[in-house]
N, C-alpha and C positions, 0 to 999 in steps of 0.2 A: 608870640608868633605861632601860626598855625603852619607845622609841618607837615606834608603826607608820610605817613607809616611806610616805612620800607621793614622787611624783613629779611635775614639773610641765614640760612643753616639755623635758625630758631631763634635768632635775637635780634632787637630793633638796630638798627644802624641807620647813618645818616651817609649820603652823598659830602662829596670834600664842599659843594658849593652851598648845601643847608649849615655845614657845620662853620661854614667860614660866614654865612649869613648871620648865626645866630653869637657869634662871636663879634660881630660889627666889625671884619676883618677883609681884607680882597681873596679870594680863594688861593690867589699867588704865594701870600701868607702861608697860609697853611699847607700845600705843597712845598717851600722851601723851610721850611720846621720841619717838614718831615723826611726831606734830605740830608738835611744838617743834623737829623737826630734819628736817623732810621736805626742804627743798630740798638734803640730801647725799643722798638717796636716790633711789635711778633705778630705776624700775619696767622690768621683765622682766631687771634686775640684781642688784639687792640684792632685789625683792620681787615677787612676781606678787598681783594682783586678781581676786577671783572675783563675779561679779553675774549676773542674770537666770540664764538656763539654765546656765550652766555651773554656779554655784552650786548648783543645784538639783538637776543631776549631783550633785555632789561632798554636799552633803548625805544625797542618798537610799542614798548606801554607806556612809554614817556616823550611820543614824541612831538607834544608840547613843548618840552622841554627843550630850548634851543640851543641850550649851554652842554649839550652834551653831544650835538652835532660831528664833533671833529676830535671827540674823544679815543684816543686810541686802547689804554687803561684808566679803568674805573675804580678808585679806591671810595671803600665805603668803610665808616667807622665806626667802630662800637662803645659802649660805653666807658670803658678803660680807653681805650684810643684817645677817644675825645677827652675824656682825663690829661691824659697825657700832653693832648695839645696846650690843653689850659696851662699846665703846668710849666711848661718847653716854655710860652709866652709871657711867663710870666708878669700878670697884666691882673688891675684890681676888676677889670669888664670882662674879660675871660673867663674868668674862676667864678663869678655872679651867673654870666651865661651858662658855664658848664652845671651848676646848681640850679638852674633851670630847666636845663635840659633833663636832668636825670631825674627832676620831679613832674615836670610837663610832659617827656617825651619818654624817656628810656625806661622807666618805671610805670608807664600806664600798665594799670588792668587790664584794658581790652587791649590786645593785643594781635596781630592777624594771625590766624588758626593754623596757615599751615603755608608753605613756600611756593604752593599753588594758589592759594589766596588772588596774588596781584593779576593773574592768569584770567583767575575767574572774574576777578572784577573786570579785566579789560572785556574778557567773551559777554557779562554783562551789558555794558557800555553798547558793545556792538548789535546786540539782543534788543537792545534800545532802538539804536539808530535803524535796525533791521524795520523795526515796527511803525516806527515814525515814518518811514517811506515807505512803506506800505499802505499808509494811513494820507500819507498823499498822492499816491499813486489813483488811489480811491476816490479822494476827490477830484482831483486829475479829469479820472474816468466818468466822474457824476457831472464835472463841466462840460467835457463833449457830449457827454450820451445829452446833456438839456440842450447842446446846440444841433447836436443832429436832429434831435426831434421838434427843435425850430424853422427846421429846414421846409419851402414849401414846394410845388410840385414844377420840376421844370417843363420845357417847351413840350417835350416826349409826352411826361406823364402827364401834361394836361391834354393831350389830345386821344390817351388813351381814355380817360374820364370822358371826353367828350364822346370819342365813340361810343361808350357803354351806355352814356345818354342817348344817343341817336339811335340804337337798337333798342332799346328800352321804350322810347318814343313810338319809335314806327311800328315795336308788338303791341304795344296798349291802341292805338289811333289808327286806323288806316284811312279815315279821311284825313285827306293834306290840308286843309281849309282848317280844319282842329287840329291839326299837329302841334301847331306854333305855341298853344296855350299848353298843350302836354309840356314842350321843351321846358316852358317858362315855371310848369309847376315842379318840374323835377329838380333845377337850378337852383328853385326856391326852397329844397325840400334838404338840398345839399347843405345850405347857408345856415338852414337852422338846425342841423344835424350835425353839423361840423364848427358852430358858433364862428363862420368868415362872413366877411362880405361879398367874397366873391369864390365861383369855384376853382381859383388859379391860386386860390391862400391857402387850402388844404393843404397840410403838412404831407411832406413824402412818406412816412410811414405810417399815414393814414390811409394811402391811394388801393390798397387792397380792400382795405375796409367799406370803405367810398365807391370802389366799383363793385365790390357785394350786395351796399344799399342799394345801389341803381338798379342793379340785377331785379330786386325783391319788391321797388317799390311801387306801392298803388296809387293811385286816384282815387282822393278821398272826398 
């Protein structure tokens, strides 16, 4: 069974509901064994206590953990404790798990470094999730900014294109009789400059660009 490493004042412990897991027991078990036998038990020996704020630490980085919802006291047990329980239960599954425990769990090498450890793992975690949405927020921004620049000119800004053509028109041409072919070569000069069909498909954030060209452009 893969437990998460809990630490408490410098030694592994297990929550009542790992230890009564790895025991193939109901956690109820192991709470009334430990009623019916608390005076062999020494707290900050066999078991440490968790209430008020500390609690509510140790809750808020486990709060996955649904089983601990409506805890009011938090016993967590050490490797004596859990001894103890084995023992109290007297049980050939018990005493196999509890020799388990203390070779898979209690007795590992790596062991977390320090009682701020579980701390830092969670400001990790968040460090994570910080980045990850920010990393969407990004794409987010790179979806509109391609739809804003999909965007094409409305009623407004096409009629301001069109004026900048009409002036543009009438300074190159002042015979009216040639005018019409100016119009038609500037429209034309837009479509292949702006790769549209038409000068009402020019993108809104092109329309400054667009009325610069008209401004500049010649008869060639």
């Amino acid at each position: 069974m893969q437990l998460q490493a809990i630490e408490q004042n410098g030694m592994r412990v297990l929550t009542t509901g790992q230890l009564a897991d790895s025991f193939g027991v109901n956690p109820k078990i192991i709470n009334r064994n430990f009623q019916r036998n608390q005076e062999h038990f020494q707290k900050d020996k066999h078991y440490f206590s968790l209430t008020g704020d500390d609690l509510k630490q140790f809750k808020a980085m486990r709060q996955e953990d649904v089983s601990l919802k409506f805890v009011s006291v938090l016993y967590l047990w050490t490797e004596q404790g859990a001894w103890l329980h084995a023992k109290s239960l007297n049980n050939e599954k018990a005493r196999e798990a509890y020799s388990a425990l203390v070779e898979g769990y209690y007795n590992l090498t790596e062991k977390i470094k320090s009682p701020d450890s579980l701390i830092a793992m969670q400001n990790q975690k968040i460090v994570e999730l910080e980045s990850k949405l920010e990393q969407t927020k990004k794409r987010v921004l790179a979806i509109e900014t391609n739809m804003q620049e999909q965007i094409t000119l409305d009623s407004g800004e096409q009629r301001r294109l069109q004026k900048a053509v009409g002036e543009r028109a009438f300074k190159l041409e002042k015979d009216a009789s040639k005018r019409s072919a100016v119009f038609s070569a500037i429209y034309r000069a837009i479509r292949e400059r702006f790769a549209v069909k038409s000068y009402r498909d020019v993108k809104r954030h092109q329309l400054q660009d667009a009325i610069k060209f008209v401004d500049k452009w010649v008869n060639q």
